[in-house]
N, C-alpha and C positions, 0 to 999 in steps of 0.2 A: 288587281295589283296597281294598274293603273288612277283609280281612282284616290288608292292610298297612298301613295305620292302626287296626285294633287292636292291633296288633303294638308299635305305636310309642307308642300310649297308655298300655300295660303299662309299659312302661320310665320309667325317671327322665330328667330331662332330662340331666342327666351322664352317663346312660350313651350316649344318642343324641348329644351333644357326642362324645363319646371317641370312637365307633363311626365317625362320619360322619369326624372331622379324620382319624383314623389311615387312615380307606381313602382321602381325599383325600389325604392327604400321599403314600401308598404308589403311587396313579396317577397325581400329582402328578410325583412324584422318577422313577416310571417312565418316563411321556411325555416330560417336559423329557431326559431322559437321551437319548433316542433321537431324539427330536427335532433335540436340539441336535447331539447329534454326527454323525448324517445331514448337516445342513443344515452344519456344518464340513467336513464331510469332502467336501463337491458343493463347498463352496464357499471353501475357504480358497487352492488354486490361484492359481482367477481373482482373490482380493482380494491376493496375493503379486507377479503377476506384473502387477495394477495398480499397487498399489505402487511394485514398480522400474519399469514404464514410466513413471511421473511422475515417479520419482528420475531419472532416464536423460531424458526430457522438460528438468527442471527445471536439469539442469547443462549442456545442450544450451542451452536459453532463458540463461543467465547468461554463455555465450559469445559468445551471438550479439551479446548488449546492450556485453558488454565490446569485441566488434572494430566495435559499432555507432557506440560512445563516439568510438573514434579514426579514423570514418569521416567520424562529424560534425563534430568539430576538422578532419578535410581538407578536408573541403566549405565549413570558417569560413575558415578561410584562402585557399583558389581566391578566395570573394566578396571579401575583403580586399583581395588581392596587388594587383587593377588601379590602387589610389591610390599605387602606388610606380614611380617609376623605376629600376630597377636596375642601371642604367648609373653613376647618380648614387651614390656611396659615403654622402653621408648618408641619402639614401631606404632605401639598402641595410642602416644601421646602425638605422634606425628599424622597417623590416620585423625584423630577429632582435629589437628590443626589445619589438615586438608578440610575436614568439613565447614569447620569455621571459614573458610576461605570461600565455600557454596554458599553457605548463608551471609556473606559480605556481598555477596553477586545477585544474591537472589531475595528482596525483603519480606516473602511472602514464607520460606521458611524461617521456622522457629528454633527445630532442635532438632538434629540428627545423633542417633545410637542404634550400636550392632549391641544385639545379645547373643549367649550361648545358648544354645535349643536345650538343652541339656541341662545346666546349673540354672539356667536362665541369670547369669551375669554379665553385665554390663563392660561389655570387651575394649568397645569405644563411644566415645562421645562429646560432643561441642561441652557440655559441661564435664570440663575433664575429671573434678572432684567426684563424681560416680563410678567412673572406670573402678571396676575391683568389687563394686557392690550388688546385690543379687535380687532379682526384681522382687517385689513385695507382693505382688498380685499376681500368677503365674498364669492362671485363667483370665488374664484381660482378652478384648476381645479380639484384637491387635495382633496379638501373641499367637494365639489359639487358631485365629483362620492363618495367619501365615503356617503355621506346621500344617495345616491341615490342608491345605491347597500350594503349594511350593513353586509351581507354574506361574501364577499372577500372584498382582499386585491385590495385597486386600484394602479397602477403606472402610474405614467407621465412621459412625455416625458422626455430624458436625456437633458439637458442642462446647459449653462457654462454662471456665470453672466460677466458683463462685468466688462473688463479688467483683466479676468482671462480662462487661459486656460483650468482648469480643468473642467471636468462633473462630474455633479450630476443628483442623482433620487430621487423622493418623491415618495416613501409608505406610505399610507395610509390605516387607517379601520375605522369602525364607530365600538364604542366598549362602554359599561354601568360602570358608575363610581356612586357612592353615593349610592350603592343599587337599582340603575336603572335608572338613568339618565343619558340620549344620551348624547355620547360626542366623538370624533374622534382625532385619535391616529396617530401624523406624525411621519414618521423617513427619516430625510435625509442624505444619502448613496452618496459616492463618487461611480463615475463609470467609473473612472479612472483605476483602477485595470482590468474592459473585454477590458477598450480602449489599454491598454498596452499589454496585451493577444492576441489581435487581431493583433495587430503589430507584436510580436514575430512568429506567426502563417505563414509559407512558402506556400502562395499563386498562387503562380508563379504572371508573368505580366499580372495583370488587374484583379488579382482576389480581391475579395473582401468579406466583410460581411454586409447584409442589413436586418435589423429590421422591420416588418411591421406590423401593426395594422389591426385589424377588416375588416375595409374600405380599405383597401391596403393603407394605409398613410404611410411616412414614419418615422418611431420612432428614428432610428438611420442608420447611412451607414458609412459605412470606407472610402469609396471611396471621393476623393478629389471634387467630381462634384455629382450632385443631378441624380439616376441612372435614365437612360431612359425610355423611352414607354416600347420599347421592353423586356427589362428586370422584368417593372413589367408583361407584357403581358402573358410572361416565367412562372412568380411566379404564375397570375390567373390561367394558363393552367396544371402546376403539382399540385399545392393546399398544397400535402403531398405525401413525397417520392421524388426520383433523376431522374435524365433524362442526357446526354450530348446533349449538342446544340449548336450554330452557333451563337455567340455576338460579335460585335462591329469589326470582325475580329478573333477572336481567339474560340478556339476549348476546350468550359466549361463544367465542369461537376458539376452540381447543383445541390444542397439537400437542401430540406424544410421541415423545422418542428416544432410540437410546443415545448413554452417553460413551463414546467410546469405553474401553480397559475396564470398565465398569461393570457392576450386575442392575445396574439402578438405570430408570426411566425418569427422564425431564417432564414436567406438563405442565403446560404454559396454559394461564386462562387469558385471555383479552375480550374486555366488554366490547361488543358490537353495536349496542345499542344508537351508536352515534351514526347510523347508516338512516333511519329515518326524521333523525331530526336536521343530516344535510340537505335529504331529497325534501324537505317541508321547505328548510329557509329557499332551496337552489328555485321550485315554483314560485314561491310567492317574490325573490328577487329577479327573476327572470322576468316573471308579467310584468313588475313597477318597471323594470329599466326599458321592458320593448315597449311599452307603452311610453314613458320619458322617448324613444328616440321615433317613436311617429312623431308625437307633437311635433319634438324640434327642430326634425327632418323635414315635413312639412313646412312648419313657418318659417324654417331658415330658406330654404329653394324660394317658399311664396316673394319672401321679402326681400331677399338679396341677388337672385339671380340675375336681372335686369341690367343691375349696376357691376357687376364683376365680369359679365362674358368677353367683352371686349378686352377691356384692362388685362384681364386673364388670357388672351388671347396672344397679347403682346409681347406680355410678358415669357409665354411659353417657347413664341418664336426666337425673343433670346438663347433661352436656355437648353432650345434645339440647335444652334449655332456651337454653344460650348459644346454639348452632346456629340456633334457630330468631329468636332474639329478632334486629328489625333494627339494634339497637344493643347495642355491649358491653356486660353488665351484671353485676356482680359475683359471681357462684356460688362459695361452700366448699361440701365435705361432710363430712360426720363417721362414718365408717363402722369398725365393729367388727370387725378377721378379721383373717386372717395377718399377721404380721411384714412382709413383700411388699406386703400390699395395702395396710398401715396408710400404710407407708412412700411407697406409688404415689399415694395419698391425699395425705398431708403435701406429697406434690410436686407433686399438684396444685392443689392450695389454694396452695401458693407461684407457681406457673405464672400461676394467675392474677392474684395481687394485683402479679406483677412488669409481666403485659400492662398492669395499668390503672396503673403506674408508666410503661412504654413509652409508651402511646399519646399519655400528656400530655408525654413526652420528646419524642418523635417532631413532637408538633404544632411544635414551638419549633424542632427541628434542622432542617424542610423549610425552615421560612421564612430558616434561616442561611445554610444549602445553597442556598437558590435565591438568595440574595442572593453567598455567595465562587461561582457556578456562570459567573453574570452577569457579575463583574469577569473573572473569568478568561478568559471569553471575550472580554469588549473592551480585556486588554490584549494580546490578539495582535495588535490591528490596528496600534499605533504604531510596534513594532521591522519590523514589514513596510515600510510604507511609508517609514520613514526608509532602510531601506536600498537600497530601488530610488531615492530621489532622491538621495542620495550617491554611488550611482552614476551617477546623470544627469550631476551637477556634476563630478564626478572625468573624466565621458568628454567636457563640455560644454572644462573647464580643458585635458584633453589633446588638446583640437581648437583650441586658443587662440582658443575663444569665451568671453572674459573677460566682453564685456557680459553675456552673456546665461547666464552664470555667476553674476554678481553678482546681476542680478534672478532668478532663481529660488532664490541665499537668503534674500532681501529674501524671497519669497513664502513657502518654506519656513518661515522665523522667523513669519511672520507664523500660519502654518499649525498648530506648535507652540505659538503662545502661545492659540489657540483651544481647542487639546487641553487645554493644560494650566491653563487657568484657573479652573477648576472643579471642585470633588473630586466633585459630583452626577454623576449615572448619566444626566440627558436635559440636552439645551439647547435654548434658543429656536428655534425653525425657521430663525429667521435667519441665525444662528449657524454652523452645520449647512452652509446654502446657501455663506456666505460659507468655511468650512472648505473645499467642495468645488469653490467657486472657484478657491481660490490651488491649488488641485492641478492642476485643467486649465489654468490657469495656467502651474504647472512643466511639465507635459506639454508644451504648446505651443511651447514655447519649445524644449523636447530634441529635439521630431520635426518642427520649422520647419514650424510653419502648416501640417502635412497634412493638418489636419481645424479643424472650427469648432467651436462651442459656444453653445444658448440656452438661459438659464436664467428662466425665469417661476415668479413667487411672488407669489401671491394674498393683497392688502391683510392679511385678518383671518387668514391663517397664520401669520405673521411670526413672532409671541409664541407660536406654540402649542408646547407644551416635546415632543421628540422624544428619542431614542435618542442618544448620541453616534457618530459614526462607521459609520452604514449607509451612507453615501452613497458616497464615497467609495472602497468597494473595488468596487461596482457600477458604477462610472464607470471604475474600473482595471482589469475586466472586460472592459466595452465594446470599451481601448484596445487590450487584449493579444489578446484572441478574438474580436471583433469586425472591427476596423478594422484591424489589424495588416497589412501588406502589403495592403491595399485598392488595385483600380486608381483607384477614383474616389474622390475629397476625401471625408474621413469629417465627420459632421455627428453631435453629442452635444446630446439636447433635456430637460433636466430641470424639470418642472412640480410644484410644492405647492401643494394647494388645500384647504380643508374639502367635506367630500360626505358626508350621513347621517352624522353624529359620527364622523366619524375624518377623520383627518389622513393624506393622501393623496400620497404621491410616485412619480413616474412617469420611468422614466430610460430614454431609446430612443435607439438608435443605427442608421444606415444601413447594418448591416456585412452578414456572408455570412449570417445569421442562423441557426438548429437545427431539426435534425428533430425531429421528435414523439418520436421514443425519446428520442432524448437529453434531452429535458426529461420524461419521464416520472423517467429513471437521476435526474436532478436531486430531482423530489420526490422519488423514493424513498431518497437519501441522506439526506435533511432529517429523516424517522422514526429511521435507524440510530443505535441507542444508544451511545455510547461516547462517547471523545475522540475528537478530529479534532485534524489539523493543519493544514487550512484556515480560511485568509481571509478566503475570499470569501465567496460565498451561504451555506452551507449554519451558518457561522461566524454572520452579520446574523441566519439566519432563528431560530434559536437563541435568538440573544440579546432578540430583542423578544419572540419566544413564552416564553420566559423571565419577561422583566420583565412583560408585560401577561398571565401566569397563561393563554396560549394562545388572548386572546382578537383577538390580530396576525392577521392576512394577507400573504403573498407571494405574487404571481403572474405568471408568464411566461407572455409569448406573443413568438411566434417565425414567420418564414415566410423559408427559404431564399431567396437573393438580397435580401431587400427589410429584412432588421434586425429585432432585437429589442425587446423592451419590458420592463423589469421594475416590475413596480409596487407598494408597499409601504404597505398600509393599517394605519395604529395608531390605537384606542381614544382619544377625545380623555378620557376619563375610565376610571382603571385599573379 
């Protein structure tokens, strides 16, 4: 031991720099070499064929949702149909104007019609000029499994009529009209939107997507040519679940699976092949660059280190001064030596006098930022809320509920001229209350008295300046997650009161109330950095921890069956 620390004392420190970096870089560039390309070579397989399982997942998951879309349009319709007589030609002419109103919402269908099981007549339809007319084909195939399976939804095959390129699908159900009389419910859906999906989708060459039915028939295929034996042989042999295999030449990894409401299986092929011509390029770029960085690592230490130690030395003791000090404090240095160093110097002498220009920038842009952060957040709330009560009035007017059409613009207006009276960022408490009145208000009146409302506000709160617009989407909350489909009369109890300097609101509802994760998932959105396109919570909590600089509160409590609480404490001094 001894002896190697005289060893090292003999020498200049440059030369122990050179000696130590060159054998560091040389075990360095060795290890990482062998390292990395071991640990690629175990593992680039399994991160390939995770990969395509989640491409082959992820286009499986955007079918499901697509036949999910036009299961839920049939199941809005079944709820629908019973306020129609269909016997009655104008109940009949108002049911196709409701559908017409599905396919204005929805571009992917095409045509909705009920027939009679029976006459097979066409009862209702978006093409109202068929209403009255009696299907031509009785044995379509549409027809024929809806009566035969009454329970689900049937689909047919995708196809494209002539002289046009697009596909379509018929859904169908057999579904009770007139107070109990059979009658089946078509919706035909473009299926143009998975064919174009399916194109966008990186295959590699020869992959594809094929559709199969029950009996292995085949429902749809990407593929330009009708798939082979083998390929169905492939699909009988996994059933469900992936496998990589040996088709047509090329080297596939294939996932099967079903498609929800469906009798029909997905199969995704994705060319694999591209797994040994990464691990080819990743060797042969791997040798050229570690090889590139001996050289330059070498001749850079041989060549330069002589003349930088010092210089570099100096310089670090500066920038150990700033390091250490607990506030920025202005360091130059003036150092004598290479063209490089002079130069490394000059820039850092600029480096710093630009910091202690930033950090007085800096201080003025948070306080602008946090003030354009705060508008933008609270004008999502207005275009929300205007447009679910325009739909209120629009579904209030198409139900020729004129009274109570007219009084919820009477409330609306009133609702807007509290928005917009103020260019300020808080209003009165009172304000606020009275804002989130005329909203349960409009509520009230759309969902006929199925819930109530108490609002209590404490004498010396009235005047205390608040937030604009928190109340009110927590109240819309309540109505839509909460009380929504409730068996028993929903009750809505909103309190302001002062408590230890803040100004305190508490909005509780009787509804199904949350589990404990689910309000854990809630604060944990409220930290997630970014923009959002919500609303509600995570939109209010935002914006008061925003305006009161973090010194706000939100807090939920919850207990399944028995309703919510959310409670909203702000700083009565910012």
């Amino acid at each position: 031991m001894k002896t190697k620390v005289s060893l090292f004392k003999s020498k200049s420190v440059s030369f122990i720099i050179i000696a130590a970096c060159v054998t560091i870089v040389v075990a360095m560039v060795v290890s990482l070499f062998l390292t990395t390309y071991t640990s690629f070579s175990s593992g680039i397989s399994g991160a390939v064929n995770t990969q395509t399982r989640e491409l082959s997942t992820q286009i499986s998951y955007n079918y499901e949702n697509y036949i999910g879309s036009i299961i839920k349009t049939s199941n809005t319709i079944q709820a629908n149909i019973e306020k129609y007589n269909l016997d009655n030609f104008e109940d009949a002419l108002a049911l196709s104007g409701f559908f017409q109103q599905i396919i204005n919402l929805n571009s992917d269908i095409l045509k909705i019609s009920v027939y009679d099981q029976e006459e097979c007549t066409v009862l209702a339809s978006t093409y109202t000029g068929e209403i009255g007319f009696v299907l031509s084909d009785k044995n379509s195939e549409w027809f024929t499994e809806a009566k035969a399976e009454p329970t689900v939804h049937a689909f047919s095959v995708p196809y494209s009529e002539y002289g046009s390129e697009e596909y379509k699908l018929n859904v169908s159900k057999s579904i009770k009209v007139n107070g109990g009389e059979n009658a089946v419910l078509i919706i035909e859906v473009s299926f143009q939107q998975f064919i174009d999906l399916v194109k966008k989708s990186n295959l590699g060459e020869g992959g594809h997507i094929t559709i199969i039915g029950p009996n292995y028939d085949i429902v749809y295929t990407s593929k330009t040519d009708t798939p082979s034996q083998a390929e169905i042989d492939v699909i009988r042999e996994i059933t469900l679940g992936s496998r990589n295999v040996e088709i047509g030449g090329y080297n596939m990894f294939v996932n099967v699976g079903t498609i929800s409401n469906t009798k029909w299986r997905i199969c995704v092929f994705i060319n694999a092949d591209k797994l040994t011509e990464i691990e080819t390029n990743f060797l042969s770029t791997t040798i050229l660059v570690s090889s590139m960085i001996l050289v330059i690592g070498v001749g850079l230490f041989l060549g330069v280190a002589r003349t930088i130690t010092n210089p570099m030395k100096q310089l670090e003791l500066t920038m150990r001064k700033v390091e250490k000090s607990d506030y920025f404090r202005m360091e130059e240095v003036d150092i004598s030596a290479s063209k490089e160093i002079e130069q490394l110097t000059k820039r850092f002498n600029k480096m710093m006098r630009k910091i202690s220009e930033l950090m007085e920038r800096v201080i003025d842009e948070q306080d602008a930022q946090r003030k354009s952060e705060l508008k933008a957040l609270q004008n999502q709330i207005n275009p929300h809320f205007l447009y679910n009560t325009l739909d209120s009035i629009v579904w209030l007017v198409e139900n020729n509920k004129n009274a109570e059409a007219s009084e919820m613009v009477v409330a609306l207006a009133r609702f807007f001229r509290l928005s917009i009276s103020k260019e300020t960022e808080t209003v009165p408490a009172k304000e606020e209350i009275e804002h989130v009145r005329n909203y349960l208000l409009i509520q009230n009146i759309r969902y006929a008295d199925s819930f109530d409302y108490e609002i209590n506000v404490a004498e010396n709160a009235l005047d205390i300046p608040t937030m604009k617009l928190i109340l009110q989407p927590i109240v819309e909350n309540c109505l839509y997650h909460g009380l929504k489909n409730n068996i028993d009369k929903g009750h809505i109890k909103i309190n302001a009161y002062i408590e230890d300097d803040y100004l305190v609101f508490t909005i509780a509802d009787n509804g199904y109330g949350m589990r404990k994760e689910t309000i854990d998932d809630i604060y944990l959105s409220f930290e997630e950095r970014g923009a959002s396109n919500s609303v509600g919570l995570k939109n209010i909590y935002q914006r008061v921890m925003i305006y009161f600089s973090g010194n706000a509160q939100m807090i939920i409590e919850s207990e399944l069956d028995e309703g919510t609480t959310i409670t909203i404490k702000e700083p009565l001094c910012r």
